[in-house]
C-alpha positions as CSV (number, residue, x, y, z in Angstrom):
1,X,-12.6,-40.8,17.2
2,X,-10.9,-43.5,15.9
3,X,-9.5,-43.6,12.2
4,X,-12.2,-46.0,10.0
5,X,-11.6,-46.9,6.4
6,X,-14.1,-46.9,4.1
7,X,-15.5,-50.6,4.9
8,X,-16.0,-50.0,7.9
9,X,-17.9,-46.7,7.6
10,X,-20.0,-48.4,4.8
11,X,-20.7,-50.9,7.7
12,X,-21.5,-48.6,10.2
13,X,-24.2,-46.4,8.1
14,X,-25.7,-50.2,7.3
15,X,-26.1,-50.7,10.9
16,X,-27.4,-47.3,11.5
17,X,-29.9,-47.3,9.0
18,X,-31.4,-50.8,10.2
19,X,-31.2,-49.8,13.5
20,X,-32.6,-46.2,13.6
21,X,-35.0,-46.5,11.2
22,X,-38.4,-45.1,11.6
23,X,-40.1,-48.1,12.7
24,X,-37.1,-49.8,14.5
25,X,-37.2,-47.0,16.8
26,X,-40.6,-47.6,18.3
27,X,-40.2,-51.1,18.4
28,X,-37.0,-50.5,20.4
29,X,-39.0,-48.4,22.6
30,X,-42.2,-49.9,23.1
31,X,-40.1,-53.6,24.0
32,X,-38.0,-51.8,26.4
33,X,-41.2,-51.3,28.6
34,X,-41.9,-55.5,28.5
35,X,-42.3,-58.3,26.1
36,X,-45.0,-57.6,23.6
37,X,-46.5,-60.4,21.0
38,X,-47.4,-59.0,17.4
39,X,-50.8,-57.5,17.9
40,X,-49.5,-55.8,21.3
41,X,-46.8,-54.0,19.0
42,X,-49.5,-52.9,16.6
43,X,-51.1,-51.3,19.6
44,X,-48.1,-50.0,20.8
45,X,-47.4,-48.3,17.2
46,X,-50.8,-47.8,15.9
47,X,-49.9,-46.4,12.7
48,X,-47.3,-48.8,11.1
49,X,-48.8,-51.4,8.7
50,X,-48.7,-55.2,9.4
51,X,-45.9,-55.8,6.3
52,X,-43.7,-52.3,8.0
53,X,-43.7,-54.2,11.6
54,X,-43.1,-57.2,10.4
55,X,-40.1,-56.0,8.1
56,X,-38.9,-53.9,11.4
57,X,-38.7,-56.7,13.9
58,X,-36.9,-59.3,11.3
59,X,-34.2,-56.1,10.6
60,X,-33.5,-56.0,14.6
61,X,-34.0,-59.5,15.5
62,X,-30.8,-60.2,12.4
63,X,-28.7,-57.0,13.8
64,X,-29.2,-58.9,17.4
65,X,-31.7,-56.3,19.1
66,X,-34.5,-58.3,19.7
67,X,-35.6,-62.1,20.0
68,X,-38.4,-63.6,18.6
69,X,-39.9,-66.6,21.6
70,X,-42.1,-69.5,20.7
71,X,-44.3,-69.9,23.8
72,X,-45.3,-73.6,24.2
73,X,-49.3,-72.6,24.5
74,X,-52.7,-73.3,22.8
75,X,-52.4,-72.0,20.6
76,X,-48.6,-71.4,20.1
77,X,-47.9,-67.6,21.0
78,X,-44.9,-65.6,19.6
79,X,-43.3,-63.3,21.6
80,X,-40.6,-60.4,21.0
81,X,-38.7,-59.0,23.9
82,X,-35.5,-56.7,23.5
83,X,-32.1,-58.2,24.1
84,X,-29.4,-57.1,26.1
85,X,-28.2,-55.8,22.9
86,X,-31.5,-53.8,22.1
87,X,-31.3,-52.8,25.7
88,X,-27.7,-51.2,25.4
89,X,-29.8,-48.9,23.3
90,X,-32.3,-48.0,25.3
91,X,-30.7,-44.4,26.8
92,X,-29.9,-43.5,23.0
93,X,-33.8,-44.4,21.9
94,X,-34.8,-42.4,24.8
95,X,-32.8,-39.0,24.6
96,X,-33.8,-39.4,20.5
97,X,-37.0,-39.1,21.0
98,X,-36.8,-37.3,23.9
99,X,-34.8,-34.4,21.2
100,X,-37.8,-34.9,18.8
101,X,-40.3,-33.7,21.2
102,X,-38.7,-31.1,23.0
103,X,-37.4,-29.7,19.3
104,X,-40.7,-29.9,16.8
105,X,-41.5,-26.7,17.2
106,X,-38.3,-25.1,15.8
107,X,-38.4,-27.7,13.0
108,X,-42.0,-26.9,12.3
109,X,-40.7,-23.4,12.2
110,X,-37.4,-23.7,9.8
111,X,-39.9,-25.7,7.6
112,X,-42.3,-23.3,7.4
113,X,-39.7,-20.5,6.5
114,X,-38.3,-23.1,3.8
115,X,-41.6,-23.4,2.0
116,X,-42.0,-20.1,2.1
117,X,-39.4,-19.2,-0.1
118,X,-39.7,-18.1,-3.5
């Protein structure tokens, strides 16, 4: 692994955190399938709030991940599909949550045994 100074390990736990976020995450993987407009998105990813989503998609269209398309309709229609970039991503996003799932159960476990300390 290559030598970083501080900088550039402050940079790269920036990036991290925008990127890998909790909502980032499912937007990655729900746009990897095809492009989605807003309210497709909030399907996708039932539970995140409008202002979450929103926040989400502005953090990975800046960092490059996704872009945002005006389609010329009536009415106008926004579109977000994943980038290159985004897509660069896409075996990372998958073997994450790929780890959550096939792991929950242990985690459920150590949490249990946590709590149930004096």
């Amino acid at each position: 692994m290559p030598e970083t100074t501080p900088a550039l390990t402050e940079r790269h736990r920036e990036l991290l955190d925008e990127v890998l976020d909790k909502w980032s995450l499912q937007v990655l993987d729900a746009l990897c399938g095809n492009p989605l407009r807003f309210n497709g998105l909030r399907r996708a990813i039932p539970v995140v709030t409008q202002k979450s989503l929103t926040a989400a998609l502005r953090r990975l269209e800046r960092n490059g991940m996704v872009e945002r398309v005006v389609i010329d309709t009536r009415p106008i229609a926004v579109e977000y599909r994943i980038t290159a970039l985004g897509k660069s991503l896409q075996d990372l996003v998958d073997a994450l949550l790929r780890w959550t799932t096939t792991t929950l159960h242990e985690v459920d476990v150590a949490r249990a045994r946590f709590d149930a300390r004096p």
